[in-house]
C-alpha positions in Angstrom: 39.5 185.3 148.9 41.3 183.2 151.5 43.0 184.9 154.1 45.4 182.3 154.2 46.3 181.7 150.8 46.0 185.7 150.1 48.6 186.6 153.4 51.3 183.8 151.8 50.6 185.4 148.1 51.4 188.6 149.3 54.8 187.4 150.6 55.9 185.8 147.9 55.4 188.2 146.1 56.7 191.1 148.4 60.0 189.2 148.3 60.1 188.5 144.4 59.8 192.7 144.4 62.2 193.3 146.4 64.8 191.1 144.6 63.8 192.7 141.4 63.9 196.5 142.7 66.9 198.3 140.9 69.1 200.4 143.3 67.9 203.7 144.5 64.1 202.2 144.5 62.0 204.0 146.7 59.0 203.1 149.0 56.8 205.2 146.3 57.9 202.7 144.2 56.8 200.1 146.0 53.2 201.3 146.9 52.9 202.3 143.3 53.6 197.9 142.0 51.0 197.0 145.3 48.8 199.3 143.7 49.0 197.9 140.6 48.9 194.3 141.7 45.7 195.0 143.9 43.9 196.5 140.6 45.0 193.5 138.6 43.5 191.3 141.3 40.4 193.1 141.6 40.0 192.9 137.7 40.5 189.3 138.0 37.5 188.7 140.8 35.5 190.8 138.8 35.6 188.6 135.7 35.6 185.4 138.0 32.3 187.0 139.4 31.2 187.9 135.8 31.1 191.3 136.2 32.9 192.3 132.8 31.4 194.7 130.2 31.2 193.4 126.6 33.2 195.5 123.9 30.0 197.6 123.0 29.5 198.7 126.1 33.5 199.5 126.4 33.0 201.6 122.9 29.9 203.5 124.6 31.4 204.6 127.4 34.7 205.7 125.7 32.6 207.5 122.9 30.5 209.6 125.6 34.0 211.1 126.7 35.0 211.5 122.8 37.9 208.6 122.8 37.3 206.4 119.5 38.6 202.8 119.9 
């Protein structure tokens, strides 16, 4: 990613939080969203980059731990 465009990304969107944080939010809160946003983000390079499994191999690897979707 671009630095650039990344650094003024992140401060839009740090500001958008913090106008949408309800009262008595904490800073737990906060890391929790960033982590969220930076596993969203890395999902999204990954399918850029084409690194996305195909819905067999999701149903394989959730029926070796006994989940049946």
């Amino acid at each position: 990613m671009n630095a650039q465009v990344k650094s003024h990304d992140v401060r839009q969107q740090l500001h958008a939080l913090a106008e949408r944080l309800p009262d008595g939010a904490s800073w737990a809160d906060v890391e929790d969203y960033a982590r969220f946003r930076a596993a969203v983000a890395e999902g999204k390079a990954a399918i850029v980059c084409g690194e996305i499994a195909s819905e067999a191999e999701v149903r394989r690897v959730f029926a070796k731990y006994g989940v049946n979707v």
